[in-house]
CHARMM internal coordinates of N, CA and C (Angstrom, degrees):
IC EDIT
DIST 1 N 1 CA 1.4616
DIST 1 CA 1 C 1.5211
ANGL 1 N 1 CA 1 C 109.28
DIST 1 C 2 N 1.4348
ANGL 1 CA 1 C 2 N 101.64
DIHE 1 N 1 CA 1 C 2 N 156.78
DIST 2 N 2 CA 1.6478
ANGL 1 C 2 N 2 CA 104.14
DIHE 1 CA 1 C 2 N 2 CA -172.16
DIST 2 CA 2 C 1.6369
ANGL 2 N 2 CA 2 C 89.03
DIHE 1 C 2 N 2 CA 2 C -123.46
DIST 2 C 3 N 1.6657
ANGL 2 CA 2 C 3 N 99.33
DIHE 2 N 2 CA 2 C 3 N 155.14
DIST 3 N 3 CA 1.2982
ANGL 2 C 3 N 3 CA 116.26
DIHE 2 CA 2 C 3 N 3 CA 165.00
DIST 3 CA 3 C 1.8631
ANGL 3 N 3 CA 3 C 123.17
DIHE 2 C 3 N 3 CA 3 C -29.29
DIST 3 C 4 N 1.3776
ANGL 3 CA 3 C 4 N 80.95
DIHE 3 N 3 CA 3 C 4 N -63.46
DIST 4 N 4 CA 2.0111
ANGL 3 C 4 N 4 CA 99.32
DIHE 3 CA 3 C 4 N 4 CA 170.28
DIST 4 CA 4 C 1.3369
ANGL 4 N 4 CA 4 C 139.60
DIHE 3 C 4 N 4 CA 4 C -34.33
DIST 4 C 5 N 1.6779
ANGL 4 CA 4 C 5 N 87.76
DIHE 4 N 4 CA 4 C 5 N -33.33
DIST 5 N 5 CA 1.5115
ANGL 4 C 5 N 5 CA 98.84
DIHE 4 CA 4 C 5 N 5 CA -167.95
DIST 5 CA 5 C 1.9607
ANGL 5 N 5 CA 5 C 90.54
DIHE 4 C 5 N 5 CA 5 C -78.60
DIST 5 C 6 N 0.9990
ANGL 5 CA 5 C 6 N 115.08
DIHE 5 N 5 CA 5 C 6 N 7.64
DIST 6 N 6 CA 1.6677
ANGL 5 C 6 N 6 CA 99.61
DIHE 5 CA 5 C 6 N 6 CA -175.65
DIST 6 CA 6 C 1.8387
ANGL 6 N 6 CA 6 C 101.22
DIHE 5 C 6 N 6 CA 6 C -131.18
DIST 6 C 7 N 0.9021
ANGL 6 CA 6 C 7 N 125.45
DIHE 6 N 6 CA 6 C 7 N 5.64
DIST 7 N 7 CA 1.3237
ANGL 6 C 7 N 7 CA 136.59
DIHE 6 CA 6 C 7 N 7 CA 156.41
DIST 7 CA 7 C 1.4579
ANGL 7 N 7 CA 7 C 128.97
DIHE 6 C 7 N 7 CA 7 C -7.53
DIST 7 C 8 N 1.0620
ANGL 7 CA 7 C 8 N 99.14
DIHE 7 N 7 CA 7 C 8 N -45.45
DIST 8 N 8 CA 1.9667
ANGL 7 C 8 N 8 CA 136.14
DIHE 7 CA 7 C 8 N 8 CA 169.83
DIST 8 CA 8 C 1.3888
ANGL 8 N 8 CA 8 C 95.92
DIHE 7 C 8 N 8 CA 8 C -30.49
DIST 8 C 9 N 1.8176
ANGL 8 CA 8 C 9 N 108.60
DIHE 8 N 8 CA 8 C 9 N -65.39
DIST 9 N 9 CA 1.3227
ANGL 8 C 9 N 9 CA 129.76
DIHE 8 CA 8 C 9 N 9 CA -153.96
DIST 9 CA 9 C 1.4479
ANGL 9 N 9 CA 9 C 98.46
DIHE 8 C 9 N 9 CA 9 C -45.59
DIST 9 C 10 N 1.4832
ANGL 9 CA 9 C 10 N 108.01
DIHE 9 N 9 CA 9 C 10 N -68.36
DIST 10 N 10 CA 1.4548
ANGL 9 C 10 N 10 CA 111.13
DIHE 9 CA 9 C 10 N 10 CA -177.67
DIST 10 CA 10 C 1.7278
ANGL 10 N 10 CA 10 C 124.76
DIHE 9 C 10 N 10 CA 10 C -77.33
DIST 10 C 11 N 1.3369
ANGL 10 CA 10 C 11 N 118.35
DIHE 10 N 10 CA 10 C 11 N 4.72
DIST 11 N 11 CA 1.4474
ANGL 10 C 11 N 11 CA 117.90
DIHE 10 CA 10 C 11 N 11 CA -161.96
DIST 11 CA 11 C 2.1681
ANGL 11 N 11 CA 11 C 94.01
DIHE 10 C 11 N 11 CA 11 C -113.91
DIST 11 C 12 N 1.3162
ANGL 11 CA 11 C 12 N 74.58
DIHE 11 N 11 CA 11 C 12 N -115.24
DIST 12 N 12 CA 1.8569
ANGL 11 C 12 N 12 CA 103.24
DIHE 11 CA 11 C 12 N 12 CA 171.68
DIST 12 CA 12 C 1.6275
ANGL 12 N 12 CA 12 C 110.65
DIHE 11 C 12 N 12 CA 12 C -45.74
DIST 12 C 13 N 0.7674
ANGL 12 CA 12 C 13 N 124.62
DIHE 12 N 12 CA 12 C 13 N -36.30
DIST 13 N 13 CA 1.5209
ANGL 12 C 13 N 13 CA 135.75
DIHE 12 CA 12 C 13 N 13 CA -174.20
DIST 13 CA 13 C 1.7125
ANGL 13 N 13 CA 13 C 125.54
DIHE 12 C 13 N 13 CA 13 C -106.82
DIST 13 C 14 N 1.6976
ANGL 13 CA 13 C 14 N 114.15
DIHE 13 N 13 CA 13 C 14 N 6.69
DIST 14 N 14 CA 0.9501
ANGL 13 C 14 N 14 CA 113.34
DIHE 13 CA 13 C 14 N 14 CA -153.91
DIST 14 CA 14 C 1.4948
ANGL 14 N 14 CA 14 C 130.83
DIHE 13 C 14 N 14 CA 14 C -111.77
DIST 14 C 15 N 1.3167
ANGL 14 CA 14 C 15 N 98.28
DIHE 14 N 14 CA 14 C 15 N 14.81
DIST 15 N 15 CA 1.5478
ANGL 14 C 15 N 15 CA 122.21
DIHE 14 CA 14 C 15 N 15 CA 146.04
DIST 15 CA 15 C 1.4355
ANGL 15 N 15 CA 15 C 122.94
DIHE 14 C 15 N 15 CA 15 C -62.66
DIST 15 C 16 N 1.4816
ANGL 15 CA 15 C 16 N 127.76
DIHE 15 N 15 CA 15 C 16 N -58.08
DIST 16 N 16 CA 1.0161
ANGL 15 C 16 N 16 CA 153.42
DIHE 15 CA 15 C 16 N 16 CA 179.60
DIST 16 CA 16 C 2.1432
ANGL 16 N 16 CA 16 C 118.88
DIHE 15 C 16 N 16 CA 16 C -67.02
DIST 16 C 17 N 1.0836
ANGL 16 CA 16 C 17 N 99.35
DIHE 16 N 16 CA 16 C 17 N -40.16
DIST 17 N 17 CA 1.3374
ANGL 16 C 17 N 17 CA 100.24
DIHE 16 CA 16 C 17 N 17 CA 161.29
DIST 17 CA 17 C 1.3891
ANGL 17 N 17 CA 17 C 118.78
DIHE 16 C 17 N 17 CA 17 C -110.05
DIST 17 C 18 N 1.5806
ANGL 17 CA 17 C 18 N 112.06
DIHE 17 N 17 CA 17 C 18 N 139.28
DIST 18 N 18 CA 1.3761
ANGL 17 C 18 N 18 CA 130.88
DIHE 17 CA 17 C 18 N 18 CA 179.41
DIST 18 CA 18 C 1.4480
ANGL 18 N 18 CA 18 C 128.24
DIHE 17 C 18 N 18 CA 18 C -151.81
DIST 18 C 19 N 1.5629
ANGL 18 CA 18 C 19 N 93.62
DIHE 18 N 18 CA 18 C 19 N 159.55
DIST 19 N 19 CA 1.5980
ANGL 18 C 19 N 19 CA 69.00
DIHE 18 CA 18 C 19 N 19 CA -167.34
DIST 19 CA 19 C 1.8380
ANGL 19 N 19 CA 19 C 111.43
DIHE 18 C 19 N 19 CA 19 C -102.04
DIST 19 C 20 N 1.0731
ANGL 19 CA 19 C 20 N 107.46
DIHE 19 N 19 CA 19 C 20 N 161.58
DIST 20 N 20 CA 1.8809
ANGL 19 C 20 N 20 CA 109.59
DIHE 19 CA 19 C 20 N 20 CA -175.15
DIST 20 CA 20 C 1.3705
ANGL 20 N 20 CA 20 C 101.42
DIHE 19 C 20 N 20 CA 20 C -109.29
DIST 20 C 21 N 1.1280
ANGL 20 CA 20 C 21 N 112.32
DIHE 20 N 20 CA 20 C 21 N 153.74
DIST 21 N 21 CA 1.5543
ANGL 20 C 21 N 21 CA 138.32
DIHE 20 CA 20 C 21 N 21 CA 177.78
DIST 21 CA 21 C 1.8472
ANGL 21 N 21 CA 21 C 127.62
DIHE 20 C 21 N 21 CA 21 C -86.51
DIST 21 C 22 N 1.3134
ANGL 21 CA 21 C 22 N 114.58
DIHE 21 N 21 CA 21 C 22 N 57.15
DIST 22 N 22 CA 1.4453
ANGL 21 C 22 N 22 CA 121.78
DIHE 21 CA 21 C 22 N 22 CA -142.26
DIST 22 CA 22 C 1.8906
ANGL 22 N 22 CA 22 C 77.93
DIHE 21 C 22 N 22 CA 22 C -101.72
DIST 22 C 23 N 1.6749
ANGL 22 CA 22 C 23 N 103.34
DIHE 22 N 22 CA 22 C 23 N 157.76
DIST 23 N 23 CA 1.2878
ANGL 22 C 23 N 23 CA 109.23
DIHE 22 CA 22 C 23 N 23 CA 171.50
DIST 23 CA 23 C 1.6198
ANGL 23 N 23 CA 23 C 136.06
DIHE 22 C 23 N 23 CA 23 C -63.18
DIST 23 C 24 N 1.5791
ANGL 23 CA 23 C 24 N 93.19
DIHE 23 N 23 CA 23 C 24 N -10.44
DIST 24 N 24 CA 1.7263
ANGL 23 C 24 N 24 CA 102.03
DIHE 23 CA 23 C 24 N 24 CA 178.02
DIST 24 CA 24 C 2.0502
ANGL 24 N 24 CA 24 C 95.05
DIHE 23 C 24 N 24 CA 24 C -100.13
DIST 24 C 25 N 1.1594
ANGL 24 CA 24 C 25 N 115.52
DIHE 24 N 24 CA 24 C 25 N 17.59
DIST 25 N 25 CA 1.8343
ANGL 24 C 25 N 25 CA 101.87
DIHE 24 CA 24 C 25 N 25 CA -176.50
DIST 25 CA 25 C 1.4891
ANGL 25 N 25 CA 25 C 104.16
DIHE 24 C 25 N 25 CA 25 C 134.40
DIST 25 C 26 N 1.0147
ANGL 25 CA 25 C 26 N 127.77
DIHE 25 N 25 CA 25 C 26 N -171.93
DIST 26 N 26 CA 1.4256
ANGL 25 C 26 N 26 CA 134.08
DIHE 25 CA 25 C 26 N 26 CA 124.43
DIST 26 CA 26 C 0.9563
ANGL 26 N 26 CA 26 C 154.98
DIHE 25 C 26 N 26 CA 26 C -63.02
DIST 26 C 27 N 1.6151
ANGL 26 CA 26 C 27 N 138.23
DIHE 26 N 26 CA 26 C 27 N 110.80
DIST 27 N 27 CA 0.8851
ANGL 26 C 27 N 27 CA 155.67
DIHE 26 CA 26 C 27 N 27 CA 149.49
DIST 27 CA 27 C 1.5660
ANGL 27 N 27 CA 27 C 129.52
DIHE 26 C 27 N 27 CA 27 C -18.33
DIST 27 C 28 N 1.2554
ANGL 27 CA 27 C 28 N 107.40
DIHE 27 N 27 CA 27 C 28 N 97.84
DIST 28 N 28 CA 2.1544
ANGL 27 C 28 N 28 CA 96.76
DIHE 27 CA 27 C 28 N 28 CA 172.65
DIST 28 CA 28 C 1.3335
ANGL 28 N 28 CA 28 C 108.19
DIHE 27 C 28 N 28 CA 28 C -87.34
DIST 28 C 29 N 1.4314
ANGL 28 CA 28 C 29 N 124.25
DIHE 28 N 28 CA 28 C 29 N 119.29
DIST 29 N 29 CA 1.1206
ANGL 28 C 29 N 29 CA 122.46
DIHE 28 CA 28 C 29 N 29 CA -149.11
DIST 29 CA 29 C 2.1449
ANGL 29 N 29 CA 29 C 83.96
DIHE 28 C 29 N 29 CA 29 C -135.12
DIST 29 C 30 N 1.4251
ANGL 29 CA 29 C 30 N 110.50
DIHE 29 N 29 CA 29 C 30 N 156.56
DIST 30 N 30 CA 1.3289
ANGL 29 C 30 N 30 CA 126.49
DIHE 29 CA 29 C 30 N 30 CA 159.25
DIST 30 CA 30 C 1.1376
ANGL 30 N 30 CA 30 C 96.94
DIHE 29 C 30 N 30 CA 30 C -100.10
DIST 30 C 31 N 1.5799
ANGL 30 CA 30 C 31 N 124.59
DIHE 30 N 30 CA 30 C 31 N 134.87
DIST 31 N 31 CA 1.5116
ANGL 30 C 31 N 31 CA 116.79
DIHE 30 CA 30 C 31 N 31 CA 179.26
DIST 31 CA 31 C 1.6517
ANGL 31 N 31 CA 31 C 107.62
DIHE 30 C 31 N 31 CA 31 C -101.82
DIST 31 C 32 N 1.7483
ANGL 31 CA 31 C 32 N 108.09
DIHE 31 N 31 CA 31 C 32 N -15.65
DIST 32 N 32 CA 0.9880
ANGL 31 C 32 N 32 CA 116.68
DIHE 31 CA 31 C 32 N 32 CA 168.20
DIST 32 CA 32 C 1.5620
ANGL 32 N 32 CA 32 C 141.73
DIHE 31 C 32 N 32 CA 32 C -45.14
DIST 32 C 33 N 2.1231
ANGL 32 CA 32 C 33 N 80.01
DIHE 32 N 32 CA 32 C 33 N -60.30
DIST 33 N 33 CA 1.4489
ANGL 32 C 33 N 33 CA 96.44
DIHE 32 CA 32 C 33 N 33 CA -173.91
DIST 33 CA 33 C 1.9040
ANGL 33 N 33 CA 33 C 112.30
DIHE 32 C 33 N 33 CA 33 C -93.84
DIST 33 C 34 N 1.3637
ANGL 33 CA 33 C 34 N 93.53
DIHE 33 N 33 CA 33 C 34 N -24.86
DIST 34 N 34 CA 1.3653
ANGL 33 C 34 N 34 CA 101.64
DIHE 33 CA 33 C 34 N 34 CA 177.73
DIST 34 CA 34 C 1.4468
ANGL 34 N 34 CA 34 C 98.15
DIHE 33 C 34 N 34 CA 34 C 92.48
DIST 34 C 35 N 1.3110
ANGL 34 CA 34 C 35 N 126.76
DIHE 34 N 34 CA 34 C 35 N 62.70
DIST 35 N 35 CA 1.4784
ANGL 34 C 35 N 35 CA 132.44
DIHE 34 CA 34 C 35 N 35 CA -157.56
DIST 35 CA 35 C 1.8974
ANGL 35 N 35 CA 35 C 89.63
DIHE 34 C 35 N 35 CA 35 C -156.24
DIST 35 C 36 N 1.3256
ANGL 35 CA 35 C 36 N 94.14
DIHE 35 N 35 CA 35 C 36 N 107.36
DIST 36 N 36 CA 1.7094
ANGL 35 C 36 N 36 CA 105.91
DIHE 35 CA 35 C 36 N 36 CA 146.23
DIST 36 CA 36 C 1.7882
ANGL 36 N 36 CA 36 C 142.52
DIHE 35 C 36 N 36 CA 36 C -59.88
DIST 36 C 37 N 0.7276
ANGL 36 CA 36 C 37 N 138.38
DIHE 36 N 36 CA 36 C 37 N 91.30
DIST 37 N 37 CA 1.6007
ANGL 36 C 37 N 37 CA 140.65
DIHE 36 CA 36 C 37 N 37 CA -156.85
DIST 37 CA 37 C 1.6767
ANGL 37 N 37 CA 37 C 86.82
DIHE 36 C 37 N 37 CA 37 C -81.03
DIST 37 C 38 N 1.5499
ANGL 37 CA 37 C 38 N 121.61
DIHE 37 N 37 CA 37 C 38 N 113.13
DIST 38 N 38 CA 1.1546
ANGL 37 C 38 N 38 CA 138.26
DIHE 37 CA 37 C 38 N 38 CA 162.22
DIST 38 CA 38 C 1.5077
ANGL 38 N 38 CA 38 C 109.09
DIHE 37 C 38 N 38 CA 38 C -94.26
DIST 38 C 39 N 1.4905
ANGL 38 CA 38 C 39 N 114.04
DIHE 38 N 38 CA 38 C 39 N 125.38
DIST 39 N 39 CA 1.3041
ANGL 38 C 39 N 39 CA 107.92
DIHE 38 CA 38 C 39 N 39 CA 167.42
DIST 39 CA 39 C 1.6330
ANGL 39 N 39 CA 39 C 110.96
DIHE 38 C 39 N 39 CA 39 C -135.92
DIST 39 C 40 N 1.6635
ANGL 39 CA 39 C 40 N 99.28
DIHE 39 N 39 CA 39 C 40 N 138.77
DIST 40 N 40 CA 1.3658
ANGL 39 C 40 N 40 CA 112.13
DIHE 39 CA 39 C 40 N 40 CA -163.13
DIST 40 CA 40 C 1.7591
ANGL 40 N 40 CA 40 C 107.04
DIHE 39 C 40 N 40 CA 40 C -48.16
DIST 40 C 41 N 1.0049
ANGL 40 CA 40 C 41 N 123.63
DIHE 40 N 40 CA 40 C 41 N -72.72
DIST 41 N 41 CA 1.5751
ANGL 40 C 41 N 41 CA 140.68
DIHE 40 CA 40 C 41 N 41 CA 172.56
DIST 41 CA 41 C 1.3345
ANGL 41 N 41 CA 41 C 114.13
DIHE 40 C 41 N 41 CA 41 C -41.67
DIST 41 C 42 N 0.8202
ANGL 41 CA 41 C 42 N 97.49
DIHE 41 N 41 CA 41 C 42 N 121.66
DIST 42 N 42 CA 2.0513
ANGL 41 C 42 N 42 CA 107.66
DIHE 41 CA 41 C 42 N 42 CA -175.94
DIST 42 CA 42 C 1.5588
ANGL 42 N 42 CA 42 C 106.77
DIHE 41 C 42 N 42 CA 42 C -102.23
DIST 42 C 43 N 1.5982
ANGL 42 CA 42 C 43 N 124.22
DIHE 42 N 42 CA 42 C 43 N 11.36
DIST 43 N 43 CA 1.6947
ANGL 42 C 43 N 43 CA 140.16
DIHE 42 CA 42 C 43 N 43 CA 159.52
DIST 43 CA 43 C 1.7346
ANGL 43 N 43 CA 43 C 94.54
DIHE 42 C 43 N 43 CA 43 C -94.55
DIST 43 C 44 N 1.4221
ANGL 43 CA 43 C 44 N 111.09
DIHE 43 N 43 CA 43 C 44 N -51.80
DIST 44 N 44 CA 1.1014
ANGL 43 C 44 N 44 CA 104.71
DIHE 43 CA 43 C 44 N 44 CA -152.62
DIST 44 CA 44 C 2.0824
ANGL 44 N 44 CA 44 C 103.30
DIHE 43 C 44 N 44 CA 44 C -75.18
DIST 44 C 45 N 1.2932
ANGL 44 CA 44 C 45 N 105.87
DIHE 44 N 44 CA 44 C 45 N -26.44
DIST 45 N 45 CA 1.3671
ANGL 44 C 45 N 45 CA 124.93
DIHE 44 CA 44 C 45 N 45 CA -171.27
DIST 45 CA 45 C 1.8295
ANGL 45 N 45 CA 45 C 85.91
DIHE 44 C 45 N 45 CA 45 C -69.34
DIST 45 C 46 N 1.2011
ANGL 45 CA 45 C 46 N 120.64
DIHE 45 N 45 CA 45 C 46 N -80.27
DIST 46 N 46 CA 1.4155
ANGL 45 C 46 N 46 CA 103.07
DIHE 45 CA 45 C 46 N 46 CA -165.27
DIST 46 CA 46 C 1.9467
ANGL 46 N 46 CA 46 C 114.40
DIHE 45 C 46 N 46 CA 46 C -63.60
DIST 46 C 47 N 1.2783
ANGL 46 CA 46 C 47 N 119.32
DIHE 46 N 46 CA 46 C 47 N 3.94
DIST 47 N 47 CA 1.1780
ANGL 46 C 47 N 47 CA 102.98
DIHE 46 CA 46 C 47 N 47 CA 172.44
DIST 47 CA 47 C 1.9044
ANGL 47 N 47 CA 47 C 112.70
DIHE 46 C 47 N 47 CA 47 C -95.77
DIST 47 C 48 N 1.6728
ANGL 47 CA 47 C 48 N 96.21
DIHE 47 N 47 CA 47 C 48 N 3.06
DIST 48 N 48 CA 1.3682
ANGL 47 C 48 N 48 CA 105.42
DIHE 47 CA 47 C 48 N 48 CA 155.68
DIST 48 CA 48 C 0.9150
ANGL 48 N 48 CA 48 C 119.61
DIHE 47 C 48 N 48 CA 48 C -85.05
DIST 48 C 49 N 0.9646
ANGL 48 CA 48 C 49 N 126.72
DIHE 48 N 48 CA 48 C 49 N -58.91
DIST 49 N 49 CA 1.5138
ANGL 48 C 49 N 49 CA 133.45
DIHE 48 CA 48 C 49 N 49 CA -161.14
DIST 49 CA 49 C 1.8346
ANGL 49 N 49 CA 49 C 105.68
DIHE 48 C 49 N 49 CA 49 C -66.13
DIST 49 C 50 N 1.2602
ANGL 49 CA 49 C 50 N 113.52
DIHE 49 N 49 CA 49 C 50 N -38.50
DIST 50 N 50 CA 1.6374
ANGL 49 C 50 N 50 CA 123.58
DIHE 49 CA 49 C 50 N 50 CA 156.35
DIST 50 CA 50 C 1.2758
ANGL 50 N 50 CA 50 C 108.15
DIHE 49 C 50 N 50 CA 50 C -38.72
DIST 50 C 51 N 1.4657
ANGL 50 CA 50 C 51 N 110.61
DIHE 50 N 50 CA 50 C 51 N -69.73
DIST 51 N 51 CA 1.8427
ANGL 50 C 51 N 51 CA 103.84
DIHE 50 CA 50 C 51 N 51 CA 177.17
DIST 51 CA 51 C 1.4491
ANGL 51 N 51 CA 51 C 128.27
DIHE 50 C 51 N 51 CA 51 C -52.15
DIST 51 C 52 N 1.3106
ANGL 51 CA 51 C 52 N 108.84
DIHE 51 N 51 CA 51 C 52 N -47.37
DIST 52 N 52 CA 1.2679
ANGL 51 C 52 N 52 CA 109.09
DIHE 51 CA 51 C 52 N 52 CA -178.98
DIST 52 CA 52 C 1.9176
ANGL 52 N 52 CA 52 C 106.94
DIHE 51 C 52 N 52 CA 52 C -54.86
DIST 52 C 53 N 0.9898
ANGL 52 CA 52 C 53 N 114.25
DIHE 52 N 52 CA 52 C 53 N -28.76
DIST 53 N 53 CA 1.3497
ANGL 52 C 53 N 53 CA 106.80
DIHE 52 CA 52 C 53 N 53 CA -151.76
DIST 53 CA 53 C 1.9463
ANGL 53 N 53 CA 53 C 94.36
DIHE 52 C 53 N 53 CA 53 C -91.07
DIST 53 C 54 N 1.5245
ANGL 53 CA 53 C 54 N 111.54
DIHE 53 N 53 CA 53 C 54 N -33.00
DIST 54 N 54 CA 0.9363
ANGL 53 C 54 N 54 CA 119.64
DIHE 53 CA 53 C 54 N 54 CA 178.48
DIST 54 CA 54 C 2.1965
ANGL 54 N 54 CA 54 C 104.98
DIHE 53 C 54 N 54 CA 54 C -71.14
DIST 54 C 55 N 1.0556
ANGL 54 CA 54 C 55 N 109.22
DIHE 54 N 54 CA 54 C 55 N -5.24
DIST 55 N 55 CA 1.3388
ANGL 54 C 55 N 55 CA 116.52
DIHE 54 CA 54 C 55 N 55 CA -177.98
DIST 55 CA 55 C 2.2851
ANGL 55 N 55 CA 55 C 110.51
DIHE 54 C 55 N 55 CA 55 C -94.78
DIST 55 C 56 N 1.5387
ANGL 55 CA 55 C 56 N 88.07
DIHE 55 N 55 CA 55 C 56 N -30.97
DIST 56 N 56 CA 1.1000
ANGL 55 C 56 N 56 CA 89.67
DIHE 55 CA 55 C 56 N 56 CA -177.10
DIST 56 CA 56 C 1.7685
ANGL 56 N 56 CA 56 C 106.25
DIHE 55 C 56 N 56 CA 56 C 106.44
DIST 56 C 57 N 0.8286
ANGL 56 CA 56 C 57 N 119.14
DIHE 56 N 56 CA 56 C 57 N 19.11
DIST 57 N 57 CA 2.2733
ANGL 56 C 57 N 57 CA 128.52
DIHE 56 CA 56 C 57 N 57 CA -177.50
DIST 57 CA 57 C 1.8627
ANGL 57 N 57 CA 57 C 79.03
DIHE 56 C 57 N 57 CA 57 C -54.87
DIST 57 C 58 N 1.0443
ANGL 57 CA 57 C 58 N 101.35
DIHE 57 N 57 CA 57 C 58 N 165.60
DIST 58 N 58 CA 1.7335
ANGL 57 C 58 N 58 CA 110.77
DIHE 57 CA 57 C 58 N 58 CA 163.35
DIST 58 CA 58 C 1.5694
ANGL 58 N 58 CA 58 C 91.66
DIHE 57 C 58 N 58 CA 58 C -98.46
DIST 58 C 59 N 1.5073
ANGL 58 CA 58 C 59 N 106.05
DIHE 58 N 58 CA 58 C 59 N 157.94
DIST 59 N 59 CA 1.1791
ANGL 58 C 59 N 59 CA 146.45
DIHE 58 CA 58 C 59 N 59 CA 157.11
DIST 59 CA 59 C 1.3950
ANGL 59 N 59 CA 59 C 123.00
DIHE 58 C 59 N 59 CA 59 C -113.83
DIST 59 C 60 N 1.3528
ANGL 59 CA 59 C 60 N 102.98
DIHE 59 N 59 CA 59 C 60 N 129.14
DIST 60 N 60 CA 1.7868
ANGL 59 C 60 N 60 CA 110.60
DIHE 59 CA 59 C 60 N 60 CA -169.43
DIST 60 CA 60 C 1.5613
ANGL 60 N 60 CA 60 C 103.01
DIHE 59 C 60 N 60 CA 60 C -130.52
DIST 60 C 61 N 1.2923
ANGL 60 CA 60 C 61 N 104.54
DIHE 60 N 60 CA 60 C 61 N 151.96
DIST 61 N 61 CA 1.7013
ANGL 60 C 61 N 61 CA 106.26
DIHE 60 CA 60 C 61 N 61 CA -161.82
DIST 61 CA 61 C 1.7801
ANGL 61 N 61 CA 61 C 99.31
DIHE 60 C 61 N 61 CA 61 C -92.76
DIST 61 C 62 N 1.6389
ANGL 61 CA 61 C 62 N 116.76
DIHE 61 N 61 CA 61 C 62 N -5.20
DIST 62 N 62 CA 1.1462
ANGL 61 C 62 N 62 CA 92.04
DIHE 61 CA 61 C 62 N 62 CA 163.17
DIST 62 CA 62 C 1.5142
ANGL 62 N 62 CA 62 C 98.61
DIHE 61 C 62 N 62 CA 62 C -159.17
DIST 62 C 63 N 1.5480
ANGL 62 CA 62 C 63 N 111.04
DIHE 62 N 62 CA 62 C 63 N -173.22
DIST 63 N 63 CA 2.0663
ANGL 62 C 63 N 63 CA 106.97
DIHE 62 CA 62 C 63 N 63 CA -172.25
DIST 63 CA 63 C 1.5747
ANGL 63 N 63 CA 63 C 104.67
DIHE 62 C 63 N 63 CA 63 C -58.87
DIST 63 C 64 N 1.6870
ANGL 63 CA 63 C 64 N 107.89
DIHE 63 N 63 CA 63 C 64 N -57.08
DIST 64 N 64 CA 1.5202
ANGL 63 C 64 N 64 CA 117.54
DIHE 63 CA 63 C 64 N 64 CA -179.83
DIST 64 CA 64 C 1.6380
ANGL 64 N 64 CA 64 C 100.66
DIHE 63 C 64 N 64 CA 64 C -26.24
DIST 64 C 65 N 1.2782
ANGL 64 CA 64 C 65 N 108.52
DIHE 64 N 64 CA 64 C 65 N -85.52
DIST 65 N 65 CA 1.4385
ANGL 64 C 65 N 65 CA 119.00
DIHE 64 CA 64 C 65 N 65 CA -151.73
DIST 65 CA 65 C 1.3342
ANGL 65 N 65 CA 65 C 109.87
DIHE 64 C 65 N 65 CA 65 C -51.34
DIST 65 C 66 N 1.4986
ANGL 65 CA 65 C 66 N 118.15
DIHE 65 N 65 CA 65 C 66 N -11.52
DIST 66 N 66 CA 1.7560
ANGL 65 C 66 N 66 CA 137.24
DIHE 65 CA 65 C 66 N 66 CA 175.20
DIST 66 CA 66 C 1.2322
ANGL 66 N 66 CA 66 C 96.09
DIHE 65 C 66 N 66 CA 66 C -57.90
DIST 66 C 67 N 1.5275
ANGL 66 CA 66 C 67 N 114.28
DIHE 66 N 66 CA 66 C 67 N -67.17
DIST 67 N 67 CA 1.6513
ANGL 66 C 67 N 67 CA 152.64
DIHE 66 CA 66 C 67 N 67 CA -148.30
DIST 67 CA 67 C 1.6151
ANGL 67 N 67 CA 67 C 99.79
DIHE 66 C 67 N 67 CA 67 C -62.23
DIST 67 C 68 N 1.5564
ANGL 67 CA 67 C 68 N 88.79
DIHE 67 N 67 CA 67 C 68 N -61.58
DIST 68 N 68 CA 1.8905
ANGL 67 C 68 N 68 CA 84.01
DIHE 67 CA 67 C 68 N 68 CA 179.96
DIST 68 CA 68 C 1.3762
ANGL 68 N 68 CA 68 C 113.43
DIHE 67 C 68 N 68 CA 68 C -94.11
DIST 68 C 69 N 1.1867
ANGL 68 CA 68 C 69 N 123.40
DIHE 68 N 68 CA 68 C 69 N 43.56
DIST 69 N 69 CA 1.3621
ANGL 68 C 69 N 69 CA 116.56
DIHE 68 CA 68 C 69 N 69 CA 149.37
DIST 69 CA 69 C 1.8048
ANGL 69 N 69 CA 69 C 125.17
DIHE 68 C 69 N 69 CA 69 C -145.14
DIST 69 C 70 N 1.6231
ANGL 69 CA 69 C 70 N 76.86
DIHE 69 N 69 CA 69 C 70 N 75.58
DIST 70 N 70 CA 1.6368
ANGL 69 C 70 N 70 CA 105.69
DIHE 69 CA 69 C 70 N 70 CA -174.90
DIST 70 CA 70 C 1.3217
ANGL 70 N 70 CA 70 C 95.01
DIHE 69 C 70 N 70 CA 70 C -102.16
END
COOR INIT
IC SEED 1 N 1 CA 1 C
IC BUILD
């Protein structure tokens, strides 16, 4: 898998996904759907989570505060 194929996160889609502040990292979370984005690769996972953040995604210090701000 390439970076690209998840693009969404930070573009078209990027209200709705964010990342959360959990004690093992961050979380890519839909705050919408209430849907976790698991990704196999733990290179490829932080070169998401890099983008997003370099894009500007919000970050929330926990799921709740994700949850209620739909």
């Amino acid at each position: 898998m390439n970076i690209d194929e998840f693009s969404y996160l930070w573009t078209t889609e990027k209200e709705e996904w964010v990342l959360v502040n959990t004690e093992f990292g961050y979380a890519i979370i839909n705050k919408k759907t209430q849907m976790m984005l698991h990704i196999d690769s733990d290179e490829l996972e932080e070169a998401i989570i890099q983008k997003m953040h370099e894009e500007g995604n919000k970050i929330y210090k926990d799921i709740l505060d994700a949850y209620a701000d739909v």
